[in-house]
C-alpha positions as CSV (number, residue, x, y, z in Angstrom):
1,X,5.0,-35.0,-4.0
2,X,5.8,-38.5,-4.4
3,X,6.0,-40.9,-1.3
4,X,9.2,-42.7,-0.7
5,X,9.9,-44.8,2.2
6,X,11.3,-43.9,5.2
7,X,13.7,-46.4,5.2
8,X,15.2,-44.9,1.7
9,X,14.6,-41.3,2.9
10,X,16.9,-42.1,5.8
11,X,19.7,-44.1,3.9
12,X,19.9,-40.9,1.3
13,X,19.4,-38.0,2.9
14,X,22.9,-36.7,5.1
15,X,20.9,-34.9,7.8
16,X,19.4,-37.6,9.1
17,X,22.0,-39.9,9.5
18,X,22.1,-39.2,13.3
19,X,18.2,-40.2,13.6
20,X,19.1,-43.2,11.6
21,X,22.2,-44.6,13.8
22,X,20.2,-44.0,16.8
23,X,17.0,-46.3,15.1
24,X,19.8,-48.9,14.3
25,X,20.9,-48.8,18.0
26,X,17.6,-48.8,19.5
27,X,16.6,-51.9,17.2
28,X,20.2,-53.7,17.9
29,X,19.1,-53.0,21.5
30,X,15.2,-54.2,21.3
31,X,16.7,-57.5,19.8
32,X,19.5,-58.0,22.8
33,X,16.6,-56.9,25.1
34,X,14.4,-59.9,23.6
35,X,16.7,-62.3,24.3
36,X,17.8,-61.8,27.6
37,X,14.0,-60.7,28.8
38,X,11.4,-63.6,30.2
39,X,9.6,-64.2,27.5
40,X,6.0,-63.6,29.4
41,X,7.8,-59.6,30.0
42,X,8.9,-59.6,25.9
43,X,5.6,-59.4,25.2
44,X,4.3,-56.2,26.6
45,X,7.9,-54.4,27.2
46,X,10.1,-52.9,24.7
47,X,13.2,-50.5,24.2
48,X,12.0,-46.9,23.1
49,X,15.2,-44.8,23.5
50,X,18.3,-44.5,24.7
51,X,19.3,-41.2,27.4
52,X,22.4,-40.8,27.1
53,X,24.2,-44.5,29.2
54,X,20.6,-45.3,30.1
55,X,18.2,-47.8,28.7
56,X,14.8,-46.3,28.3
57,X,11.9,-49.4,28.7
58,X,8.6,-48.7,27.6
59,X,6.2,-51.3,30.1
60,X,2.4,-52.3,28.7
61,X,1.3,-51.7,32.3
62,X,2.6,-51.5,36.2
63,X,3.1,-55.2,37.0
64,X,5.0,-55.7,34.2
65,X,7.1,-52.7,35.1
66,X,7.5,-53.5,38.7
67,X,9.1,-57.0,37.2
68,X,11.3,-55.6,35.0
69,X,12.4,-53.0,37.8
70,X,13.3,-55.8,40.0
71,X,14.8,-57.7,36.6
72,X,17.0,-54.5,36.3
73,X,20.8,-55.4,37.2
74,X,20.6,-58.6,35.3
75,X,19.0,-57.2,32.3
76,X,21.5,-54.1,32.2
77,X,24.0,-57.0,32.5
78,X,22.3,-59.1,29.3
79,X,22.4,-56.1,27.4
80,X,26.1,-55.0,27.9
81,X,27.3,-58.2,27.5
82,X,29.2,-58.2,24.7
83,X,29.0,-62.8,24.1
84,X,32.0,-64.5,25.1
85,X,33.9,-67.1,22.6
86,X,31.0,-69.3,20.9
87,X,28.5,-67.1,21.5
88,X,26.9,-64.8,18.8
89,X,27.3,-61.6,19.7
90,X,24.4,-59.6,19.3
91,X,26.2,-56.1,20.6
92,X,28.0,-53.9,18.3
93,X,31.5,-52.8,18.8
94,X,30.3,-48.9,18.3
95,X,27.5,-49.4,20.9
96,X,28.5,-47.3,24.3
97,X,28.4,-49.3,27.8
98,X,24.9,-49.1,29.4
99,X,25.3,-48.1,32.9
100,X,21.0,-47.5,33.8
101,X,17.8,-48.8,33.2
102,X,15.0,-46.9,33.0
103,X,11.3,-48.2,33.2
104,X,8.4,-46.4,31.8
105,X,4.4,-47.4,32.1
106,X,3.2,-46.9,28.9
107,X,-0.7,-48.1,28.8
108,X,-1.6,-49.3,25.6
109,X,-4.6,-48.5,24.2
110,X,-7.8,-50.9,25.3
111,X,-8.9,-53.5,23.2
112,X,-12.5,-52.5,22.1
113,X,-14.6,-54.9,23.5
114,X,-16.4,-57.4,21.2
115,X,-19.8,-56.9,20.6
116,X,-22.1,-58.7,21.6
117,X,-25.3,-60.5,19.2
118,X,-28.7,-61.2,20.8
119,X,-29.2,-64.3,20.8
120,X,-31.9,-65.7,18.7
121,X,-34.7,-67.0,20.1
122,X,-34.7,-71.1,21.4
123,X,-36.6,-72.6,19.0
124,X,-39.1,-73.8,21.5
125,X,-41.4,-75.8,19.2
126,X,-38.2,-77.6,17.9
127,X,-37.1,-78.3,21.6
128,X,-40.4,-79.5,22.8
129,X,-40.9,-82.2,19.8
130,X,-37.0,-83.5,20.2
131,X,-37.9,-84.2,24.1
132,X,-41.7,-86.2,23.4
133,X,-39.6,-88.2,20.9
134,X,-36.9,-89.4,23.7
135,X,-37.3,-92.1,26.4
136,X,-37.6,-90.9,29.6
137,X,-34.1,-89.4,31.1
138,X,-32.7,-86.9,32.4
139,X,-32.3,-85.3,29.0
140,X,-35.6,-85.1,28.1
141,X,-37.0,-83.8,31.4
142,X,-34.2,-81.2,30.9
143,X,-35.7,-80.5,27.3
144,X,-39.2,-80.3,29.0
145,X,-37.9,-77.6,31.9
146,X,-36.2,-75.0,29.6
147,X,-39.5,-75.6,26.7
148,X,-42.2,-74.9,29.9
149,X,-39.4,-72.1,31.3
150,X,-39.1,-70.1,27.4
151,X,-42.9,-70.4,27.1
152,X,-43.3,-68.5,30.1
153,X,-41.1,-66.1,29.3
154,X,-42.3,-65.6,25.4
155,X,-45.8,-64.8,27.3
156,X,-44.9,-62.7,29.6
157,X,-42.8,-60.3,27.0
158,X,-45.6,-60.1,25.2
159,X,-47.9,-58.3,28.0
């Protein structure tokens, strides 16, 4: 079987024309929702669905959705508003009146932490010739405290 993109799958196919105008709406909704969100909350929130006159939020984490509870009203309000004389208006005339917001935690998954590389060894005998060629400061006796300090260690890893 060939693989065709959703996109056109959806476009030709008559059945799914219902799943289709409810992925326009949700994405004419995520791009309202963008702009009348903070921009710190845009980051880690989006619009997932749409129940019925309520707005379904999907929040990164429970801050975020504690801010956008309390955000509620005048986000419900950004998203009906339909732009007044001027404005672009970003709502479609078929879209119904939103009457609810919804918030949803939805954790995304961790980062994976980096890993981490030993370190290389100091290259002691490196160190130790830089500091005899200084003058005395507070460099060199710096140079001379970490040199004495790794040849310690190095000796006593070796036991």
């Amino acid at each position: 079987m060939a693989t065709e993109p959703i996109a056109r799958l959806l476009r030709e196919i008559p059945d799914l024309a219902p799943v289709r105008d409810r992925l326009e709406q949700v994405g004419r909704l995520q791009l309202r929702f963008r702009s009348v969100v903070p921009g710190e909350l845009a980051s880690t929130s989006r619009v997932c669905a749409v129940d019925g006159t309520t707005v379904v939020v999907r929040a990164d984490n429970a801050p975020v959705a504690a801010a956008l509870r309390a955000l509620a009203p005048r986000l419900l309000a950004g998203l009906n508003d339909t732009a007044g004389p001027g404005k672009n208006a970003l709502k479609n005339k078929r879209d119904q009146e939103l009457t609810g917001l919804r918030v949803e935690v939805q954790v995304a998954a961790p980062v994976a932490p980096r890993k981490v590389r030993a370190r290389a060894d100091l290259p002691v005998e490196r160190l130790a010739a830089l500091a005899q060629g200084l003058s005395d400061s507070p460099l060199k006796e710096a140079l001379d405290r970490i040199v004495r300090s790794q040849r310690k260690s190095s000796t006593r890893s070796k036991r």
